[in-house]
C-alpha positions as CSV (number, residue, x, y, z in Angstrom):
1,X,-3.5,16.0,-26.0
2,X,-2.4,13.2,-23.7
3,X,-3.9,13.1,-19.7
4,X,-2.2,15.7,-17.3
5,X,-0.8,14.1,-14.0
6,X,-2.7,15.6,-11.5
7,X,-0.9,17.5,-9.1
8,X,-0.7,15.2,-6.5
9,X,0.0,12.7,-8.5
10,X,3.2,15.3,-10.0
11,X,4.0,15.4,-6.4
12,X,5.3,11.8,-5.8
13,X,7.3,12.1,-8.9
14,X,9.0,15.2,-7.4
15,X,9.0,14.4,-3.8
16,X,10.5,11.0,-4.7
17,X,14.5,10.6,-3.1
18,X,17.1,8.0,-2.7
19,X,15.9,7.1,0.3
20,X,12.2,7.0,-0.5
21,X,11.3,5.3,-3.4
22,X,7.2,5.9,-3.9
23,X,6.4,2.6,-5.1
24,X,4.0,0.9,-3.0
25,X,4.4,-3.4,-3.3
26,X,2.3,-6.7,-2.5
27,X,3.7,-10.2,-2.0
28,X,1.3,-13.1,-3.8
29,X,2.1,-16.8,-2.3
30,X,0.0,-19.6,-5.0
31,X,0.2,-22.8,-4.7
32,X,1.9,-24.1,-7.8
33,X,0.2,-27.2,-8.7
34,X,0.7,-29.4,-11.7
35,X,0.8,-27.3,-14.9
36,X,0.2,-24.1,-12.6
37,X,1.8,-20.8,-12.6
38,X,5.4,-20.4,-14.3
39,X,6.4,-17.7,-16.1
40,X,4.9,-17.9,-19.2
41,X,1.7,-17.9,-17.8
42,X,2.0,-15.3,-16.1
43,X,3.3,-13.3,-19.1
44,X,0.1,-14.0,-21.1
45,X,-2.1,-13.5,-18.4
46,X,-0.6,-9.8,-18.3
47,X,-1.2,-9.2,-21.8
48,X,-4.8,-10.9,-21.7
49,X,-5.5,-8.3,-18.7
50,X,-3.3,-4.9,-19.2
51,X,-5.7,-3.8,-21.6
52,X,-7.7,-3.5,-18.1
53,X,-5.5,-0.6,-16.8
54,X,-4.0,1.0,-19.8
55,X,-2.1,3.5,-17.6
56,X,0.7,0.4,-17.6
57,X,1.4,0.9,-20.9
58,X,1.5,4.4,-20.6
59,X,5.1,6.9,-19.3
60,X,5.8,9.8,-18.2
61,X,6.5,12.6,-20.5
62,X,8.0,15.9,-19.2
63,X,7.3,18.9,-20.1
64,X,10.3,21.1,-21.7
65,X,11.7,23.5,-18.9
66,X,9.0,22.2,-16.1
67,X,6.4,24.8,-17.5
68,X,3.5,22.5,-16.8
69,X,2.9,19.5,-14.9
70,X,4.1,15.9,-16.9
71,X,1.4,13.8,-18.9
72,X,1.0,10.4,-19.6
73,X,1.9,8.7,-22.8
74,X,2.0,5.3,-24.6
75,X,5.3,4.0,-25.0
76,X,6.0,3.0,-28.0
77,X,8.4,0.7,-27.3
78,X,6.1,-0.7,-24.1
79,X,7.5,-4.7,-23.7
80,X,5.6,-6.7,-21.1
81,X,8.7,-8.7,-20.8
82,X,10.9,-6.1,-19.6
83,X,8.1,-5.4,-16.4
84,X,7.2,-9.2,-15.9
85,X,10.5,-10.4,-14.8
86,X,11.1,-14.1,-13.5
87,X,13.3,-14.6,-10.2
88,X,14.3,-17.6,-7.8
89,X,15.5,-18.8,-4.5
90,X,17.4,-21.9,-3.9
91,X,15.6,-24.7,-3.2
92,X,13.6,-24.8,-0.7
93,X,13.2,-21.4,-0.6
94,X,11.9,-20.1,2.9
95,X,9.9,-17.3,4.1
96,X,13.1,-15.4,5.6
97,X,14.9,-16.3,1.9
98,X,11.3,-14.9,0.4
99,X,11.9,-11.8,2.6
100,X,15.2,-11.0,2.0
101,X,14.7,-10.6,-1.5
102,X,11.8,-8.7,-1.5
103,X,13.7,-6.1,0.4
104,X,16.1,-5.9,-2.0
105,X,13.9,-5.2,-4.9
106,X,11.7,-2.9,-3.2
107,X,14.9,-0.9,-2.4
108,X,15.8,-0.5,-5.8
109,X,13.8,2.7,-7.4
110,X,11.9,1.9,-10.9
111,X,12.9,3.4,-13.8
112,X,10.9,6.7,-14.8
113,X,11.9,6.6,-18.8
114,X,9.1,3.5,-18.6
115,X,6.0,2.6,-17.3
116,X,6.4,2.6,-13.5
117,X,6.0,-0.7,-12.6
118,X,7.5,-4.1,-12.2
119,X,6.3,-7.6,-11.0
120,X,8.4,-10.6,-10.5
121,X,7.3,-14.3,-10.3
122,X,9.8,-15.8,-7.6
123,X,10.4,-19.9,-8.0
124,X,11.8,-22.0,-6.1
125,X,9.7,-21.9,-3.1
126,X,9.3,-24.4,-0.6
127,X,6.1,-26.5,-0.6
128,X,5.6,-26.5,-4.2
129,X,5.3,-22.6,-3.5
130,X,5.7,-19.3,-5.9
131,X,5.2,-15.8,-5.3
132,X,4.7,-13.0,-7.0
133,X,6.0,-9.7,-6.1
134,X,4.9,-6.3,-7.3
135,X,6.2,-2.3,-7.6
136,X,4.0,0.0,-8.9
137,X,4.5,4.1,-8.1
138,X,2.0,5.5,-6.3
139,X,1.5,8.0,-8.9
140,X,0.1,5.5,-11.2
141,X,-2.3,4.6,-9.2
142,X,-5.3,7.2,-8.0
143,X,-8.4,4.5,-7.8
144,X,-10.1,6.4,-10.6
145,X,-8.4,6.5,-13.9
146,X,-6.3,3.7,-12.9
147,X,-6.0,1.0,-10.5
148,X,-3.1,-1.9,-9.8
149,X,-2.6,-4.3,-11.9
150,X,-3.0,-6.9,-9.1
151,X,-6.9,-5.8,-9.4
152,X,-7.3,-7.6,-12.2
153,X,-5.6,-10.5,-12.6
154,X,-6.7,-12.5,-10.4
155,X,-10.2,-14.4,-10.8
156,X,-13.1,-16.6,-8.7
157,X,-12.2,-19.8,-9.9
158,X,-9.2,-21.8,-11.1
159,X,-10.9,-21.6,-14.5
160,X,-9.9,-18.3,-15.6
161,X,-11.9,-15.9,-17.2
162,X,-11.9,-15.2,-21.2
163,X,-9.0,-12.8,-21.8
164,X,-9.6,-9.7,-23.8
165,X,-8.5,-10.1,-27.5
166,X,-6.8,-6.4,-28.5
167,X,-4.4,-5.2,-31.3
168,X,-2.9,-2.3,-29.1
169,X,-1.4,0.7,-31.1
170,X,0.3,3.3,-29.3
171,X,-1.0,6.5,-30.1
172,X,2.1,9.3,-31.6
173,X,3.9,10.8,-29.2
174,X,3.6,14.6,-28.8
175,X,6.3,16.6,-30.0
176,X,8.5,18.8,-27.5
177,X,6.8,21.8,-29.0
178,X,3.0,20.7,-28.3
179,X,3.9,20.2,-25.3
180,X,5.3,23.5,-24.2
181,X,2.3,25.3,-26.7
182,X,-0.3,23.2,-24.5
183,X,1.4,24.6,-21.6
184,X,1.5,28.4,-22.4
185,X,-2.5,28.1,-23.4
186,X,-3.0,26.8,-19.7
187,X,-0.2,29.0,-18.2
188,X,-2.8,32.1,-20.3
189,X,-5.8,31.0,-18.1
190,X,-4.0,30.4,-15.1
191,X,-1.0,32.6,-14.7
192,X,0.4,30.9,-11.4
193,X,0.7,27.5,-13.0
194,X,4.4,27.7,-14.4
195,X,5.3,29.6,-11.3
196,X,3.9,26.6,-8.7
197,X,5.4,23.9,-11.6
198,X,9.3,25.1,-12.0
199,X,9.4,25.5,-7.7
200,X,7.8,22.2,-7.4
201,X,9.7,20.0,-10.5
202,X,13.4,21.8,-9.1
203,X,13.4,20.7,-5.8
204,X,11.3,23.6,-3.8
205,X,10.5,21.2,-1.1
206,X,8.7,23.5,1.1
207,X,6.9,24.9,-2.1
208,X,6.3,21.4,-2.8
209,X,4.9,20.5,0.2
210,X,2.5,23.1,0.8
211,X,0.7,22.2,-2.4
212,X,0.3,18.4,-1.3
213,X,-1.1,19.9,2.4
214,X,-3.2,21.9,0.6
215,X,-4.8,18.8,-1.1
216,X,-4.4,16.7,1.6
217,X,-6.7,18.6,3.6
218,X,-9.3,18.4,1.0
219,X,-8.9,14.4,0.1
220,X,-8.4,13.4,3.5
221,X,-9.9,13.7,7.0
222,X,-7.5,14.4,10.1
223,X,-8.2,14.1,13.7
224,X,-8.1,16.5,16.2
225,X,-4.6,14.5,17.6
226,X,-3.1,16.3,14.5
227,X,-2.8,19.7,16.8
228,X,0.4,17.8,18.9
229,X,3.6,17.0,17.8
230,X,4.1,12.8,17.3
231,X,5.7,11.0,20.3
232,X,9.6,10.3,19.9
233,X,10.1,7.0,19.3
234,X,13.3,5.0,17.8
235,X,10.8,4.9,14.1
236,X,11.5,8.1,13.5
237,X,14.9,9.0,12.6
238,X,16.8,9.8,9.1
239,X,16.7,6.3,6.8
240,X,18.5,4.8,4.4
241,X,17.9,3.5,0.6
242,X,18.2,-0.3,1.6
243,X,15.0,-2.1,3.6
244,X,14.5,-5.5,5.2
245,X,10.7,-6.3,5.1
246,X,9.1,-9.2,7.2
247,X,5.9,-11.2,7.6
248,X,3.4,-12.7,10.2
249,X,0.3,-14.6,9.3
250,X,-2.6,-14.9,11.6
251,X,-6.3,-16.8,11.8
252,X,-8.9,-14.3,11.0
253,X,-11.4,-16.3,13.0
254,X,-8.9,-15.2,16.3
255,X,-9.6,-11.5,15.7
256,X,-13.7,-12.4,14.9
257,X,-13.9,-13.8,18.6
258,X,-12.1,-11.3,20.3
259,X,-14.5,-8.3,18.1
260,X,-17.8,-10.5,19.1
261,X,-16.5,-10.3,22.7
262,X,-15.9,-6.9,23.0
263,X,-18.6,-5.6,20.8
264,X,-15.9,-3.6,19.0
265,X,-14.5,-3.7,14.6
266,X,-11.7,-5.8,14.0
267,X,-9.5,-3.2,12.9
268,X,-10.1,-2.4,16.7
269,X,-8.6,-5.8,17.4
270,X,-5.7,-5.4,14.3
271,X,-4.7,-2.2,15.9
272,X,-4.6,-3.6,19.5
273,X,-2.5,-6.2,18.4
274,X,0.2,-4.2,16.7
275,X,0.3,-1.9,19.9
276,X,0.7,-4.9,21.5
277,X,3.6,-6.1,19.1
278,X,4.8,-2.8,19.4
279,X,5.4,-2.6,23.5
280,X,6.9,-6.3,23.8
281,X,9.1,-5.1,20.8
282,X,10.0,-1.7,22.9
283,X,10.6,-3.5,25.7
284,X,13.2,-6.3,23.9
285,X,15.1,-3.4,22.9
286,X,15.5,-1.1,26.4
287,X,13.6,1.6,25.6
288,X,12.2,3.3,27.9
289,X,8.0,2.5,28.2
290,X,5.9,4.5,30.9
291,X,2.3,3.8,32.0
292,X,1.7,6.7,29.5
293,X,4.1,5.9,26.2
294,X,2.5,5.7,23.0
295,X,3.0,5.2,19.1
296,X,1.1,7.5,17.1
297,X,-0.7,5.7,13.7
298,X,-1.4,6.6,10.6
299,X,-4.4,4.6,9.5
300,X,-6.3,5.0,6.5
301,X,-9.7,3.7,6.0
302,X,-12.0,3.4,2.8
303,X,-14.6,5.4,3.4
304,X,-17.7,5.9,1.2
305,X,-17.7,8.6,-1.8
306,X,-21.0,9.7,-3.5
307,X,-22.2,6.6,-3.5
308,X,-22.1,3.7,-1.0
309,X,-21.1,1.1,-3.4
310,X,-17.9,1.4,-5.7
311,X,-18.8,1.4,-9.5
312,X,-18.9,-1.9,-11.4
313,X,-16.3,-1.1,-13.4
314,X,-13.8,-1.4,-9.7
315,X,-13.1,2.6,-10.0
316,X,-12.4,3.6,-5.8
317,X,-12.0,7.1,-6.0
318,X,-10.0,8.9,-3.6
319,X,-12.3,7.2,-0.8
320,X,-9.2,7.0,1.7
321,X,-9.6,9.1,4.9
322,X,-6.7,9.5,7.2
323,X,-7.3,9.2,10.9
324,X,-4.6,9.4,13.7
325,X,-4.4,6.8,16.1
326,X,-2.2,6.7,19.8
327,X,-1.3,3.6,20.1
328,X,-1.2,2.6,23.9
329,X,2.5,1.2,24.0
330,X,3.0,1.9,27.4
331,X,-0.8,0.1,28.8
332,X,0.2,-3.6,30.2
333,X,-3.3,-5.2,30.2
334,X,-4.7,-6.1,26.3
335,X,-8.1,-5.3,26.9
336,X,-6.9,-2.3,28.7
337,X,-5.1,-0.9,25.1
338,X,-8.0,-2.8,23.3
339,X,-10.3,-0.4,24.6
340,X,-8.5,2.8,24.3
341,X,-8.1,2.0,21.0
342,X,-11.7,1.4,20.5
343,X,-12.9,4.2,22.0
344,X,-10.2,6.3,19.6
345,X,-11.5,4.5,16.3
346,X,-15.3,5.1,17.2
347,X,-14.5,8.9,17.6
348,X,-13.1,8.8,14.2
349,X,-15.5,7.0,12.7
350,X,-18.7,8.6,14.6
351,X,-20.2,9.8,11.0
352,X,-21.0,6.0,10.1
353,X,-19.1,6.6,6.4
354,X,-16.1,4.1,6.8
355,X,-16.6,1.2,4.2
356,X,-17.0,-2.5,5.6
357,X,-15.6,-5.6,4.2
358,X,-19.0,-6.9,2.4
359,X,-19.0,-3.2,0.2
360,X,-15.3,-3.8,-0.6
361,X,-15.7,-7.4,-1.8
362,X,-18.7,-6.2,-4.4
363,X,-16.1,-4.2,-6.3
364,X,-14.6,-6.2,-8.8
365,X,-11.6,-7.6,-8.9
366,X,-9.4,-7.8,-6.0
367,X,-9.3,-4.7,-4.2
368,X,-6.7,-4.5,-1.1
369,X,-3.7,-3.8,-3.7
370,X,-5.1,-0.7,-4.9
371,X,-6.8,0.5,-1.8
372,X,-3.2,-0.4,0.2
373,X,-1.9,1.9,-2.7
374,X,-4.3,4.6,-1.6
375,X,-3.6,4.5,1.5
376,X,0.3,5.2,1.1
377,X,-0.9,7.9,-1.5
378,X,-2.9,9.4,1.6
379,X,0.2,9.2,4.3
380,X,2.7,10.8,1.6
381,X,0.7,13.6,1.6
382,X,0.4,14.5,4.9
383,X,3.4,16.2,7.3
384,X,5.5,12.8,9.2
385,X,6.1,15.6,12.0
386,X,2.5,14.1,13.4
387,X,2.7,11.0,13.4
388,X,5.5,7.9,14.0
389,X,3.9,5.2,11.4
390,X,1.4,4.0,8.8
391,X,-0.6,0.6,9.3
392,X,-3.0,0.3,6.4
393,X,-5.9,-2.6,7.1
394,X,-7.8,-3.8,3.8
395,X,-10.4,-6.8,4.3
396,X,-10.3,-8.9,1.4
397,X,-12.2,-11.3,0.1
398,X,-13.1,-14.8,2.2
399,X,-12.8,-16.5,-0.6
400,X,-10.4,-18.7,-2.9
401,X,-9.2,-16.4,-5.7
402,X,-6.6,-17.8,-8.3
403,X,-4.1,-16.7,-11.0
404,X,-3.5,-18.9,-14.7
405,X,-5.3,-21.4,-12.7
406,X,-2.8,-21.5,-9.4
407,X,-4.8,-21.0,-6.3
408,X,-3.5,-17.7,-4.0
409,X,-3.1,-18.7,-0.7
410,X,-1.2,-15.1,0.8
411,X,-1.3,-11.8,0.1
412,X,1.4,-10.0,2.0
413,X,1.7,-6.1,1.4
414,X,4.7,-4.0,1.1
415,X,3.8,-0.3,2.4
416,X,6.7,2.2,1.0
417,X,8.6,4.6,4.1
418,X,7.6,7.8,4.3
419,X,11.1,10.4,5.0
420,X,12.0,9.9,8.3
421,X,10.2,6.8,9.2
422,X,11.8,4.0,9.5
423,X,9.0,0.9,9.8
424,X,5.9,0.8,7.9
425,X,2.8,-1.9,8.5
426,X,0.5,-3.1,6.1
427,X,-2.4,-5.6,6.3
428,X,-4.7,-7.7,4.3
429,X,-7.4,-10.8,5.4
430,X,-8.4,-12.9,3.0
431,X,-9.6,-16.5,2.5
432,X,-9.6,-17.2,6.7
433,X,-6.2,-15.6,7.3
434,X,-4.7,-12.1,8.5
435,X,-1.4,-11.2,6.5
436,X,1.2,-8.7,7.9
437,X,4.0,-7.2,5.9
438,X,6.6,-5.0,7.5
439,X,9.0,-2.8,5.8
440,X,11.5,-1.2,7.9
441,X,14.9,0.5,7.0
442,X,17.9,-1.5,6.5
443,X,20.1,0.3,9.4
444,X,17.0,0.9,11.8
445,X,14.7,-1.3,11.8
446,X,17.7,-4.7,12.2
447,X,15.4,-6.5,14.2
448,X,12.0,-6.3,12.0
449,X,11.8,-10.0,11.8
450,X,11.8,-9.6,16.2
451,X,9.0,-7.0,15.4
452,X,6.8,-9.3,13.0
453,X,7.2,-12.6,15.5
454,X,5.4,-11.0,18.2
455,X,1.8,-10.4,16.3
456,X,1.3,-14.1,17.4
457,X,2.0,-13.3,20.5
458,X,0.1,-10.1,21.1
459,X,-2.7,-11.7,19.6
460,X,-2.6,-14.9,21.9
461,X,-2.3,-12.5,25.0
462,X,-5.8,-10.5,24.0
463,X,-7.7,-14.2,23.1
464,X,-6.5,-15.2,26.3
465,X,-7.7,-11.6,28.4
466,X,-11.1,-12.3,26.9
467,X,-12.9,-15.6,28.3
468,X,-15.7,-15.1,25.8
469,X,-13.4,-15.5,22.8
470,X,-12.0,-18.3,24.8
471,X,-14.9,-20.4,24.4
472,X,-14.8,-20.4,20.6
């Protein structure tokens, strides 16, 4: 019998709306080079790796009247040129061009009688630039059975690594009656089943939703801030199915100095910047910002399972826990909100089992796509009454990695928005450099680009409050 979904993973097929898509993205810059990555490169280097993650060649099958939850099978008509799809901006293409268009696709919802993902190589690029640009639904990807595809194509050196040779046959789809056989022999053992399925697959939201609490509070670790309602703010209001998604790049080394000043984590210092970014961006639009405003977080952290190091094999588990952050909007000095929001992160993270960048660099492949994946997996689980946004952080490696020989130089991601949240933040370092990616709603979030421009800012104001980082 093909694999079950699990039933969160069920619930982000039947959660998913117009206006929320539940793909989650990531934005790859490479530096072209002679003979480097075009689009028949990348179309072999899929094949050479999907064998990797064989959940990409695999669909969603429904069961016949919703009596269990779907499974997962091969399609037989699986085409890796229908996913790998080539795109291209006129030349030079810029960063806002680059942007523009990555909104546009990330608005657009896959296609659920397929394999639920997509990628795009985008030409056309200034600098002798391409990008790539992925969607993959966060059902597909749990960090067990399967992670993102970005995992594993990517490699150490611009020599890539022998591809995998493989004659793939699909195995026979199962016929509408083993299906719904399968699922009376289940529905025997465990009477409820059909019952919780048919509310959840026709739209019982609050059925719906009470099952993903229920696992939420068993995957994921909430703080005590989760008692009080989330502060109103203009990020949380009813959103469209369009986005606009920007970017801001920053020097690692910058948030290094300020963490060796202040004997704190640099996810301190990432999270004391966007607070920062958050108040100047506040401020530029006349909203009202007291001595006491804040902007509640959403940040998940990789946290350590079983064991403390990931298996070879680049399996992550559900090792995401959730932790609520206030975000000191309202404080005017940077090493005021700095250390509030130190003192916040160390009460969260008291127990010692959050996962540093040296454990998440061991598992192999490249991990940030699949652990930014889990982390919107944890925030769709959890009720948006609490808090105003997610900002995922996933240190990556400090290191060179490359694709069909082109060398990465950017890794931006795309977080999806949650119902009723309008901006989303997701970060990744890698190779010396701090990548931002904000995806806000078309209609509320017009000034996102005004949002993203002021990272460099908060993060020059902090260096500057801090005459030991100074010096460096």
């Amino acid at each position: 019998m093909p694999p079950r979904l699990s039933a969160l993973d069920a619930s982000f097929l039947y959660l998913e709306q117009a206006t929320t898509p539940m793909h989650v993205g990531g934005v790859a810059v490479f530096k072209r080079g002679p003979g480097g990555l075009d689009y028949e490169s990348l179309v072999q280097l899929v094949e050479q790796r999907i064998s990797l993650v064989p959940r990409y060649r695999q669909k969603v099958r429904y069961v016949p009247g919703n009596l269990a939850r779907p499974v997962w099978i091969d399609d037989p008509d699986f085409d890796v040129a229908y996913h790998v799809r080539r795109s291209a901006l006129p030349r030079p293409g810029t960063d806002a061009q680059l942007c523009d268009l990555v909104a546009r696709l990330m608005s657009r919802p896959l296609d659920h009688t397929r394999p639920l993902w997509e990628m795009y190589l985008v030409e056309g690029l200034e600098d002798e630039r391409v990008a790539v640009v992925t969607k993959t639904h966060q059902a597909m990807v749990d960090g067990i059975s399967a992670i993102d595809l970005s995992q594993v194509i990517l490699d150490v050196s611009a020599q890539a690594r022998p591809g995998v040779e493989e004659v793939w046959m699909p195995r026979p789809e199962p016929s509408d009656a083993r299906l719904v056989a399968e699922a009376i022999g289940e529905a025997v053992s465990r009477p409820g089943v059909i019952v919780d399925n048919v509310r959840a697959a026709t739209g019982d939201a609050v059925a719906t939703a009470t099952k993903v609490a229920g696992m939420a509070t068993k995957l994921f670790t909430m703080a005590r801030a989760a008692t009080r309602p989330a502060p109103g703010t203009p990020l949380n209001v009813d959103i469209s199915t369009q986005r606009r998604y920007a970017i801001a790049r920053s020097d690692l080394e910058a948030y290094r100095t300020v963490r060796a000043a202040h004997g704190c984590a640099v996810n301190d210092v990432v999270l004391s910047v966007v607070a920062g970014a958050l108040r100047s961006w506040l401020l530029s639009r006349g909203e009202p910002v007291t001595s006491g405003s804040s902007v509640r977080a959403m940040v998940p952290l990789s946290v350590r399972g079983d064991a403390d190091v990931p298996s070879s094999a680049g399996g992550l588990g559900n090792r995401v826990s959730s932790f609520l952050v206030d975000l000191p909007v309202g404080e005017p000095s940077p090493l005021v909100r700095l250390h509030h929001v130190t003192h916040a992160m160390r009460e969260h993270t008291s127990t010692g089992q959050n996962v540093g960048a040296d454990t998440l660099v061991r598992i192999g492949g490249f991990a940030p796509p699949t652990l930014h994946a889990l982390g919107a997996r944890a925030a769709s689980g959890i009720s948006k009454r609490i808090f105003n946004l997610v900002v995922t952080n996933v240190p990556g490696p400090q290191f060179p990695l490359y694709a069909a020989g082109a060398r990465m130089l950017e890794m931006f991601p795309v977080v999806p928005l949650a119902k009723g949240q309008a901006l989303a933040i997701g970060l990744t370092s890698y190779d010396g450099g701090v990548y931002y990616g904000f995806n806000g709603d078309r209609d509320a979030m017009p000034d996102v680009e005004v949002l993203a421009g002021m990272v460099d800012e908060a993060l020059d104001e902090l260096v500057a409050a801090s005459p030991q980082a100074r010096k460096h």
